[in-house]
VMD Tcl script that draws the C-alpha trace (Angstrom):
set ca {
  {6.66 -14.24 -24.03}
  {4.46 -11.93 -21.91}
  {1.09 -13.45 -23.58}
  {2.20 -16.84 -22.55}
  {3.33 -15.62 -19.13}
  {-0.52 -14.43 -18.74}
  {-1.70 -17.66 -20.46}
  {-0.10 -19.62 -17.45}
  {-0.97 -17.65 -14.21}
  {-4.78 -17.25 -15.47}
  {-4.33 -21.30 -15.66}
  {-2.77 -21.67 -12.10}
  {-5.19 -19.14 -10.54}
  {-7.90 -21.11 -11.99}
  {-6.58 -23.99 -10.22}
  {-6.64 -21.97 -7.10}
  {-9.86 -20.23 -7.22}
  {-11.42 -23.90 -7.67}
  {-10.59 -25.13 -3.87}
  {-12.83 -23.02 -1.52}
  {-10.47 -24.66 1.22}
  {-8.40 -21.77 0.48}
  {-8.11 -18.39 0.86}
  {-6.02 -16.53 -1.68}
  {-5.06 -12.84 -0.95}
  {-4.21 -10.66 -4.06}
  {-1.93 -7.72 -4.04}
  {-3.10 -5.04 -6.56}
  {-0.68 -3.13 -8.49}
  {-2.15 -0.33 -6.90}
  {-1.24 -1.84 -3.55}
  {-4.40 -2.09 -2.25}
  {-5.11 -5.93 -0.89}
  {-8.05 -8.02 -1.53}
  {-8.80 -11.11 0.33}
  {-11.01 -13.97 -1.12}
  {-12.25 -16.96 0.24}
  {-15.52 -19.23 -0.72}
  {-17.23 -19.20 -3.79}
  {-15.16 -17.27 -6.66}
  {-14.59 -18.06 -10.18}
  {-12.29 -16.78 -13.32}
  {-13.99 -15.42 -16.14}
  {-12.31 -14.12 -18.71}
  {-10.51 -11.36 -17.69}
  {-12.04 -10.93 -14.03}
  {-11.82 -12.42 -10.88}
  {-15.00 -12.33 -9.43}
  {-15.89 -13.63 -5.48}
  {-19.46 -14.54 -5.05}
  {-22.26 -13.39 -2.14}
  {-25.15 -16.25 -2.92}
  {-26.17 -15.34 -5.77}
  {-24.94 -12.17 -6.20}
  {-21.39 -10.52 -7.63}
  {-19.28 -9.05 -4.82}
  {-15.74 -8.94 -5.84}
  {-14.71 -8.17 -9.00}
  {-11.01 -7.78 -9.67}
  {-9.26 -7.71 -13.34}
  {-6.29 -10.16 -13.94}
  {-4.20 -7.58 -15.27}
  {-4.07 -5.42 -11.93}
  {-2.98 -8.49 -9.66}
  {0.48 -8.00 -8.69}
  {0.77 -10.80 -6.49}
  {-1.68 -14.01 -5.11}
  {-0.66 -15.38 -1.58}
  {-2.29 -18.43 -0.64}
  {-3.54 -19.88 2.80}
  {-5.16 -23.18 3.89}
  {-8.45 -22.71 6.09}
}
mol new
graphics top color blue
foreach p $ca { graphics top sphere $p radius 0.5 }
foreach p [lrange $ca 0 end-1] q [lrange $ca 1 end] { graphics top cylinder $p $q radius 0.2 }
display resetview
């Protein structure tokens, strides 16, 4: 059950990550929140929010608590 729980919200938060109309706020399970908004992509196991080129943001699937999502 839990495998197929992860299966699905990686699916939906790829959904998500897709429309950079959006900004999607994650809470961590260490409570600390991260905002992201532009160009990010899921990768595996990893959340990661671009700067050009360059990695900014990288936050593992398995420490998101919670995603809260906001039109721009």
């Amino acid at each position: 059950m839990e495998k197929n729980h992860d299966e699905n919200f990686r699916k939906s938060l790829g959904k998500y990550l897709k429309h950079r109309n959006l900004e999607i706020v994650f809470t961590l399970k260490n409570g600390k929140r991260v905002a992201l908004n532009g160009k990010r992509r899921i990768i595996g196991d990893e959340v990661i929010q671009y700067f050009g080129e360059e990695k900014g943001i990288i936050i593992q699937v398995n420490e998101i608590q919670s995603a809260d999502v906001y039109a721009l």
